[in-house]
LOTORDREN-103981 format. One record per residue: x, y, z of N, C-alpha, C in turn; residue in one letter; residue number from 1. Coordinates in nm, 2 decimals. Last residue first. Layout:
# residues N
{{X, Y, Z}, {X, Y, Z}, {X, Y, Z}, 'A', NUM}
...
This chain:
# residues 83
{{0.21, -0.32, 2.27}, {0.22, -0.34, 2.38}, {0.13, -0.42, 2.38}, 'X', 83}
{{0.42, -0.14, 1.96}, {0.30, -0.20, 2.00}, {0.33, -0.32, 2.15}, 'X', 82}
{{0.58, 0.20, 1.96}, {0.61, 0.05, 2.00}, {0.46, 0.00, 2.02}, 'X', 81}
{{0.70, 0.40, 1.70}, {0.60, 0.39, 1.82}, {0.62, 0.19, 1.83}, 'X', 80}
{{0.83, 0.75, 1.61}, {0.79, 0.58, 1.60}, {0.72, 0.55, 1.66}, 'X', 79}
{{0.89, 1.01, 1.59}, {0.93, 0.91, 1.67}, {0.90, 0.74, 1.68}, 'X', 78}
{{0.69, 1.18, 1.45}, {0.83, 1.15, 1.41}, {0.88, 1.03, 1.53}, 'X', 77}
{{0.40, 1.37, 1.39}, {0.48, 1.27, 1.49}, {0.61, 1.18, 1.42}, 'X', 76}
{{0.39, 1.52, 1.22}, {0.34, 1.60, 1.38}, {0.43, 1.42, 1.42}, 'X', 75}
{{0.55, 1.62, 0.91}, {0.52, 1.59, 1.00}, {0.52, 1.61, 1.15}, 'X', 74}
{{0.39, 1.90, 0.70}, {0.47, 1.85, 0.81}, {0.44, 1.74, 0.90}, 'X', 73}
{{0.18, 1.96, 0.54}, {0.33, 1.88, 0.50}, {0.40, 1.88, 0.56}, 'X', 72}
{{0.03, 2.24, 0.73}, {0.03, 2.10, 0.63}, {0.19, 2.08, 0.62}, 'X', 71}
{{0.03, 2.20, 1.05}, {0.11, 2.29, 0.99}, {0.03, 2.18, 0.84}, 'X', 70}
{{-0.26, 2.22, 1.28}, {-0.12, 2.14, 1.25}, {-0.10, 2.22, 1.13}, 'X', 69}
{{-0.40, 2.27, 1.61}, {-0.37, 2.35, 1.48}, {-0.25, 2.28, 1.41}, 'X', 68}
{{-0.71, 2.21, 1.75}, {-0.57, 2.17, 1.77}, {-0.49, 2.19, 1.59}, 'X', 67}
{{-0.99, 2.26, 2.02}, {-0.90, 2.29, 1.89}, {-0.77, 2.28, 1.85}, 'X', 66}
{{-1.19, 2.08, 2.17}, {-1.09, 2.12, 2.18}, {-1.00, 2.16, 1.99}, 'X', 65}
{{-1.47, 2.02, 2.38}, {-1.40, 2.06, 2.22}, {-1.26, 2.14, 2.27}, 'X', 64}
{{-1.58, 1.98, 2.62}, {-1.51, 1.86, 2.56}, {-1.49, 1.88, 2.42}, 'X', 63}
{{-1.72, 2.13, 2.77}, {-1.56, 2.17, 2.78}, {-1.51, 2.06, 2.70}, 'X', 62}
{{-1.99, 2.04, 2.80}, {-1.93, 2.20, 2.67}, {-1.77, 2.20, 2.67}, 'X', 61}
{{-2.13, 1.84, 2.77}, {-2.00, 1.81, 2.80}, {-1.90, 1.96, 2.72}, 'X', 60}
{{-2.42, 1.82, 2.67}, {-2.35, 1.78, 2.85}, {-2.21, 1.81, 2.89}, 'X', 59}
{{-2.42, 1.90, 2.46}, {-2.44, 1.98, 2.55}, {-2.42, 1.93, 2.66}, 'X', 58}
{{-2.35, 1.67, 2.32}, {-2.21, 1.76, 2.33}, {-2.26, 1.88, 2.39}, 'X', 57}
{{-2.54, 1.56, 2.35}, {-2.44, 1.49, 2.37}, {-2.34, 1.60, 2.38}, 'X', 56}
{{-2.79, 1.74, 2.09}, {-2.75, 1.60, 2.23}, {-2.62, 1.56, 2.26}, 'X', 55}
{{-2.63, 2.07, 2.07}, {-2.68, 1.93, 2.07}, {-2.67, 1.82, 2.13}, 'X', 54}
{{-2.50, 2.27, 2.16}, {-2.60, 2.29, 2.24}, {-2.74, 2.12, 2.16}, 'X', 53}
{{-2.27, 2.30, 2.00}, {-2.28, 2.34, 2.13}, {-2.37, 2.29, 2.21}, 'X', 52}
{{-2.25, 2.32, 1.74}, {-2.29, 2.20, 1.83}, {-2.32, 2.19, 1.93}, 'X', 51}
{{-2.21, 2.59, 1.66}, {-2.34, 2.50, 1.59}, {-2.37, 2.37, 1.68}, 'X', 50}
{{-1.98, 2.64, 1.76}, {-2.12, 2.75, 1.83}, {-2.24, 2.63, 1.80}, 'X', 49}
{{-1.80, 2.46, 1.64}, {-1.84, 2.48, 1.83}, {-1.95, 2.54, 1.85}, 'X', 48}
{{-1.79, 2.60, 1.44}, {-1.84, 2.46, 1.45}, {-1.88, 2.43, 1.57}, 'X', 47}
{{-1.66, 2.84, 1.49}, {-1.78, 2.89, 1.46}, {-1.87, 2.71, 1.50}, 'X', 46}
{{-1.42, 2.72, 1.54}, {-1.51, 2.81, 1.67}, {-1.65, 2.83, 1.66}, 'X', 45}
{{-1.36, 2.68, 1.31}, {-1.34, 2.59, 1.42}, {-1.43, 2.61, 1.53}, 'X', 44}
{{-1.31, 2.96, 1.18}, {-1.44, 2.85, 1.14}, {-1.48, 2.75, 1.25}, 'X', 43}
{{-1.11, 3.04, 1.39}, {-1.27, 3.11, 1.37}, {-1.37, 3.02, 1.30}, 'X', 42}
{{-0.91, 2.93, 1.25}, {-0.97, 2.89, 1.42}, {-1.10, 2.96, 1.35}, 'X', 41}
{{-0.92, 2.79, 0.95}, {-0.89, 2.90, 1.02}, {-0.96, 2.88, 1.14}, 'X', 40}
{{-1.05, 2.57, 0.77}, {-0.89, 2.64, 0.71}, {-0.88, 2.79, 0.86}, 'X', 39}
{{-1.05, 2.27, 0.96}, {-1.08, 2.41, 0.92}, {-0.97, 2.49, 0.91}, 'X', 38}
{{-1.22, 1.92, 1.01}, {-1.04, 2.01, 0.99}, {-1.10, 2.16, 0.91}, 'X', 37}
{{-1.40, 1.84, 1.26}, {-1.39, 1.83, 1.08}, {-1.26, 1.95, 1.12}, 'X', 36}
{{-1.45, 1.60, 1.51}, {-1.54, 1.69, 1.43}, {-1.52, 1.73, 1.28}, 'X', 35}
{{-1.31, 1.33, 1.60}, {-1.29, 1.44, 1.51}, {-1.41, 1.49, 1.50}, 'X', 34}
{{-1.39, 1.18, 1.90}, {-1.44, 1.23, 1.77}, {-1.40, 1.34, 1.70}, 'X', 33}
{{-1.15, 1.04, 2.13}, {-1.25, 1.13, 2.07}, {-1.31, 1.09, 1.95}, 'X', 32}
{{-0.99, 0.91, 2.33}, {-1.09, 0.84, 2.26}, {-1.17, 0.98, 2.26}, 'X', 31}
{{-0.77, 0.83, 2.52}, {-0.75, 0.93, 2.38}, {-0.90, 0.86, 2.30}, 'X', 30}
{{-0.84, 0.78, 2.75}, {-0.80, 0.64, 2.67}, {-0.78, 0.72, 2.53}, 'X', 29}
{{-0.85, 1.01, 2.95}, {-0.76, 0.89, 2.96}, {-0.74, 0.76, 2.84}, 'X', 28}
{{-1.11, 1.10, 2.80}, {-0.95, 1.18, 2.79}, {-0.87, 1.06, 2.79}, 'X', 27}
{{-1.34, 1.04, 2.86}, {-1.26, 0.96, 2.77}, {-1.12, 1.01, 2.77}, 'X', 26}
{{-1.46, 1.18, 3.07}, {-1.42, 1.05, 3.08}, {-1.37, 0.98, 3.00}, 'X', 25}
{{-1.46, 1.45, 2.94}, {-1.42, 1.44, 3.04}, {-1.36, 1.28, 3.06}, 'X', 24}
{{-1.50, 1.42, 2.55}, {-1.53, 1.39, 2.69}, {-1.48, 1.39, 2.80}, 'X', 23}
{{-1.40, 1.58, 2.33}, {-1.39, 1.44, 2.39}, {-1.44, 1.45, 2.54}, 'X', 22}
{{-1.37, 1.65, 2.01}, {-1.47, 1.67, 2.09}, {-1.42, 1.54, 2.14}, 'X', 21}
{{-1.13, 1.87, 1.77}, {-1.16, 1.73, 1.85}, {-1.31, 1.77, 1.96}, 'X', 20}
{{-1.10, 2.04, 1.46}, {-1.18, 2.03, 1.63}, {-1.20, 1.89, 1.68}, 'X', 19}
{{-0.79, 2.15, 1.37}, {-0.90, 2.04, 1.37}, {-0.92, 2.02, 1.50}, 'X', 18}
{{-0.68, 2.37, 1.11}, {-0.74, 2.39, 1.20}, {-0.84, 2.24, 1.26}, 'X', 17}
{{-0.42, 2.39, 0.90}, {-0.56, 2.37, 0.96}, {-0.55, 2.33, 1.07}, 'X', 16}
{{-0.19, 2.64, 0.81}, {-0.21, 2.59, 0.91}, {-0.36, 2.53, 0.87}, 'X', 15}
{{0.12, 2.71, 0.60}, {-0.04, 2.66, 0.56}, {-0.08, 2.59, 0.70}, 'X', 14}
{{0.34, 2.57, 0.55}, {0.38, 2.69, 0.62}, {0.20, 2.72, 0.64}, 'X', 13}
{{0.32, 2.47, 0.23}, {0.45, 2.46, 0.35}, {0.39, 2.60, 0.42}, 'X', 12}
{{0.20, 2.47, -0.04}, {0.10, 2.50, 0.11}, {0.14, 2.47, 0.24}, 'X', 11}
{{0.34, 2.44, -0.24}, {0.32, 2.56, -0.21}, {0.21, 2.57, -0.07}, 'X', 10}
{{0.39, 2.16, -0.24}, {0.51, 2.28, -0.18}, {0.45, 2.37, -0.17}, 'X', 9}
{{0.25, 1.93, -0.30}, {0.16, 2.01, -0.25}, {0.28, 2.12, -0.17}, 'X', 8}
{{0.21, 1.72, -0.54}, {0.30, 1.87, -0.52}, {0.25, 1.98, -0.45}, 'X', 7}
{{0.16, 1.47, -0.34}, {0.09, 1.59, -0.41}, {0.15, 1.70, -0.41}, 'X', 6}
{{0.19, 1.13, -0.39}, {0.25, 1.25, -0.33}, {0.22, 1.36, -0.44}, 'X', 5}
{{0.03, 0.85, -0.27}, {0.09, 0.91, -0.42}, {0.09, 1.07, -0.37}, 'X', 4}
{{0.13, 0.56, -0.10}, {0.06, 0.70, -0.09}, {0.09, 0.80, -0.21}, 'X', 3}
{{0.04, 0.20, -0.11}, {0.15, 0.33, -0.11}, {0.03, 0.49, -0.11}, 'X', 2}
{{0.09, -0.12, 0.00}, {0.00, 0.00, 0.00}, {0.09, 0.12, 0.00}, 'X', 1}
């Protein structure tokens, strides 16, 4: 299985934006729900306003979190060991 690479140089330096929603009680096992990746906090925020107040994610208003990655860079480099 391969990945076909997208002359994507011109969008080095290019932030989105991705809202997690997780729960007080799931923190401990990294168990969210992406919500959706946005070209700018403010859209992020705006996603927040629209959910805010729906089943499930009105119990738990502190459980979005916004988390900003670079494109074409990698966020994790270190490898990882299976346990």
């Amino acid at each position: 299985m391969g990945f076909a690479a997208s002359g994507g140089s011109d969008r080095m330096g290019m932030k989105v934006y991705l809202l997690w929603f997780i729960p007080q009680e799931h923190r401990e096992n990294d168990d969210g729900l992406l919500i959706g990746v946005y070209e700018s906090e403010g859209a992020a925020k705006a996603a927040i306003e629209r959910l805010c107040a729906r089943p499930g994610f009105v119990d738990y208003p502190e459980g979005f979190e916004i988390h900003s990655r670079e494109l074409n860079l990698d966020s994790w480099t270190e490898g990882f060991i299976r346990e």
